[in-house]
C-alpha positions as CSV (number, residue, x, y, z in Angstrom):
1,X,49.4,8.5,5.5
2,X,46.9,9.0,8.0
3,X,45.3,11.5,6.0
4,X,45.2,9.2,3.1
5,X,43.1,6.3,5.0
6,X,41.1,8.9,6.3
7,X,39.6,10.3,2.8
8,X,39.4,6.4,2.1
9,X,36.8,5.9,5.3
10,X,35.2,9.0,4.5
11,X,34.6,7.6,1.0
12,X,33.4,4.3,1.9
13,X,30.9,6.2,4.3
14,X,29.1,9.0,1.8
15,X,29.2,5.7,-0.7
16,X,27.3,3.7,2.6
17,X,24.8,6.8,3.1
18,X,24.5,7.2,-1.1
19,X,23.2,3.0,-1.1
20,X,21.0,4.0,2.1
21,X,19.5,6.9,0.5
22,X,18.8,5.3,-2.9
23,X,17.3,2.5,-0.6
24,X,15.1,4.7,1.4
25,X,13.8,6.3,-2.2
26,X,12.8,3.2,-3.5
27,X,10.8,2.4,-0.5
28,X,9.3,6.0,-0.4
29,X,8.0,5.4,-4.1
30,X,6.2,1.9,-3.2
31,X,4.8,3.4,-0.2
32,X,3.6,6.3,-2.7
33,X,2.5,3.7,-4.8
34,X,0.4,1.9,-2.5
35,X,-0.8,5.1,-0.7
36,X,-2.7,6.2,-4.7
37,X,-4.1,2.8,-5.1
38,X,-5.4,3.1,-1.5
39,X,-6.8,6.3,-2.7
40,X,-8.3,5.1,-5.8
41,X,-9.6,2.0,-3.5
42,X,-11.6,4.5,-1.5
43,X,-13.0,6.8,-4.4
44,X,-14.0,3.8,-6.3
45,X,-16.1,2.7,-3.3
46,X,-17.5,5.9,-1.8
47,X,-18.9,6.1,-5.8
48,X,-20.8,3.1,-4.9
49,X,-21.7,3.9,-2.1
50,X,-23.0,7.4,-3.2
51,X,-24.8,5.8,-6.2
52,X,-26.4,3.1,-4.0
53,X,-27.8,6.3,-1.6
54,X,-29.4,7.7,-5.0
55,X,-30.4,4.2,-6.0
56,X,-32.4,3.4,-2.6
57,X,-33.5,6.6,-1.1
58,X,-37.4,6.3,-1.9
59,X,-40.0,8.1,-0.1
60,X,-42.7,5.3,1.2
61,X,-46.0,6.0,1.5
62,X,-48.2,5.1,4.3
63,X,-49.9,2.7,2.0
64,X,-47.7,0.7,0.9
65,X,-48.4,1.2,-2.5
66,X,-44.7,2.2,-3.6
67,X,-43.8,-0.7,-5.6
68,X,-47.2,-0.4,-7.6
69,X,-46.6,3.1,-8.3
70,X,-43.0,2.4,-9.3
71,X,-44.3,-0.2,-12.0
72,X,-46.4,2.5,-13.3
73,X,-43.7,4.8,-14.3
């Protein structure tokens, strides 16, 4: 008998840590998830921010004359 109630507890327990487990995935995959749109978040804005560098790295001249000579082009 007392082996009987025994396997019965031991059941109920791997079934506890089974529901625990499949919790604990879930969560892993939404912090997965968030972790790549984090990611893309940064790319997407380092892109910007490496285009703006191209866009406003000018030499100036001691003139200033730049924006005439820009025109021109």
């Amino acid at each position: 008998m007392f082996g009987k109630n025994q396997k019965v507890k031991d059941s109920f327990e791997f079934l506890e840590l089974q529901r625990r487990v499949a919790s604990l995935e879930i969560e892993l995959q939404k912090c997965i998830t968030h972790i790549n749109s984090l990611r893309g978040l940064i790319n997407r804005r380092s892109k910007e921010i490496f285009e703006d560098q191209d866009q406003d790295e000018t030499i100036k001249s001691p003139d200033g004359l730049d924006y005439l000579r820009s025109a021109g082009k």
